[in-house]
Structure formats: C-alpha cells, structure tokens
C-alpha positions as CSV (number, residue, x, y, z in Angstrom):
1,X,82.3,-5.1,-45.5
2,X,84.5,-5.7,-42.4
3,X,84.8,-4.5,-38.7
4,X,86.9,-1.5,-38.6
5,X,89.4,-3.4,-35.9
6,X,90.4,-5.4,-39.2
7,X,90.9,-2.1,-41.6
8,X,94.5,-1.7,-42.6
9,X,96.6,1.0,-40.9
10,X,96.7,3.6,-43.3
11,X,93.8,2.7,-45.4
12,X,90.6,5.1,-46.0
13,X,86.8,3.9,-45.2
14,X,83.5,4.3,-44.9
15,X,81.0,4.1,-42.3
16,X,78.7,1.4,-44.1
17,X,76.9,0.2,-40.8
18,X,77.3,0.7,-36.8
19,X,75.8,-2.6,-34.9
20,X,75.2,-1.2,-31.8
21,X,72.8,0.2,-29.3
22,X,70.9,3.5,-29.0
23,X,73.5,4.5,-26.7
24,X,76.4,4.0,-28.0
25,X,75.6,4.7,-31.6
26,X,74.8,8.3,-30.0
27,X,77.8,8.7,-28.7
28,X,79.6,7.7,-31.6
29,X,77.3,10.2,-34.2
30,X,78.9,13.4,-31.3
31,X,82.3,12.2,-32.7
32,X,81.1,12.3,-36.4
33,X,81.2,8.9,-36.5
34,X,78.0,8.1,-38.9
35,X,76.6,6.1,-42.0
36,X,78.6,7.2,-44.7
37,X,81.9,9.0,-42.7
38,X,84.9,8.8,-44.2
39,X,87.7,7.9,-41.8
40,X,92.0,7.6,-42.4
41,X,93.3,4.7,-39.9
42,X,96.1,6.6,-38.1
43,X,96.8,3.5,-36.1
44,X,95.7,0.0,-35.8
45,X,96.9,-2.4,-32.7
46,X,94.3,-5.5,-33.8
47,X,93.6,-6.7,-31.2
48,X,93.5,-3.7,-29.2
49,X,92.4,0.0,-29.8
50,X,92.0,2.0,-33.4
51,X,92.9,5.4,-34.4
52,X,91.1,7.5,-36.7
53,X,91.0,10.7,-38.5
54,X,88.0,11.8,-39.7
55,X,87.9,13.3,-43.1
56,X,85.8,15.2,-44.7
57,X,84.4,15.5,-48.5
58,X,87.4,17.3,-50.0
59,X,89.6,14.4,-48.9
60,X,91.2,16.8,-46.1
61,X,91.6,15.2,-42.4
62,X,89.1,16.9,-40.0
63,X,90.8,18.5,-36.7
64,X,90.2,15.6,-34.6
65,X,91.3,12.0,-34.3
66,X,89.4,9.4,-31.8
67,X,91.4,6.5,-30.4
68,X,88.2,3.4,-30.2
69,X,88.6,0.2,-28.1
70,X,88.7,-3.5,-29.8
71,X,84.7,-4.0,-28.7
72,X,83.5,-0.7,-30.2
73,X,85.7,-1.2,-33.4
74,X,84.1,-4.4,-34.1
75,X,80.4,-2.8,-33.9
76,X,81.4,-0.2,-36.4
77,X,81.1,-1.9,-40.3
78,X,83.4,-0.3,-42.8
79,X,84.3,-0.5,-46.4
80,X,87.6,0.6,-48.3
81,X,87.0,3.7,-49.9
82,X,90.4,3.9,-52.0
C-alpha cells in the first residue's frame, strides 16, 4: 500500500484507504473517488499534481479524468491492481 503521489504513470490501482477528513473524503466520493475505485494514472509530476482516469468494472476508462494536488494524493492509499 502506497500514497497514490508515488503510483507509477501508467499503472492501474485501487482505492484501498483515503486518510482524510469528513470534508474532503466527501468531496473526493462526488468524483468517484472511493474504497475500492479503480483508477489508470494518466500523469504523474511526484512531487506535484496526479492525473487519473477513473475506470470502471469492465476495465473501460470512465468519461472523466481529475487532476489531484501532491497533499491530497498522499491522503489517498492505493494498491496496484495489474
């Protein structure tokens, strides 16, 4: 399990754990950010902001991707998923 701001550009991961408070772990689960989401890392500038496509169950990217800064990405715990 690592911080998200540490997952590999191109790699695919899961949402194990989100460290953070009510507030922002709200605003994350609007973005479809949640325990168990599978996300693609579009772009990783470590130290500096991630971006990621959500995907869904079928392995297809969702029709969004969310650019996160370095604080938030290291709230978010992820593991490689393949």
């Amino acid at each position: 399990m690592i911080p998200l701001a540490f997952a590999n550009e191109g790699s695919l991961v899961q949402i194990v754990e989100v460290r953070a408070g009510q507030g922002l772990t709200r605003k994350l689960a609007e973005l479809g950010l949640t325990q168990g989401s599978t996300l693609r890392i579009v772009k990783s500038l470590s130290p500096g902001p991630v971006v990621v496509e959500v995907v869904n169950d079928n392995g297809y990217t969702d029709a969004w991707r969310v650019m996160l800064g370095f604080g938030i990405t290291m709230k978010i715990f992820v593991e490689n998923r393949g």
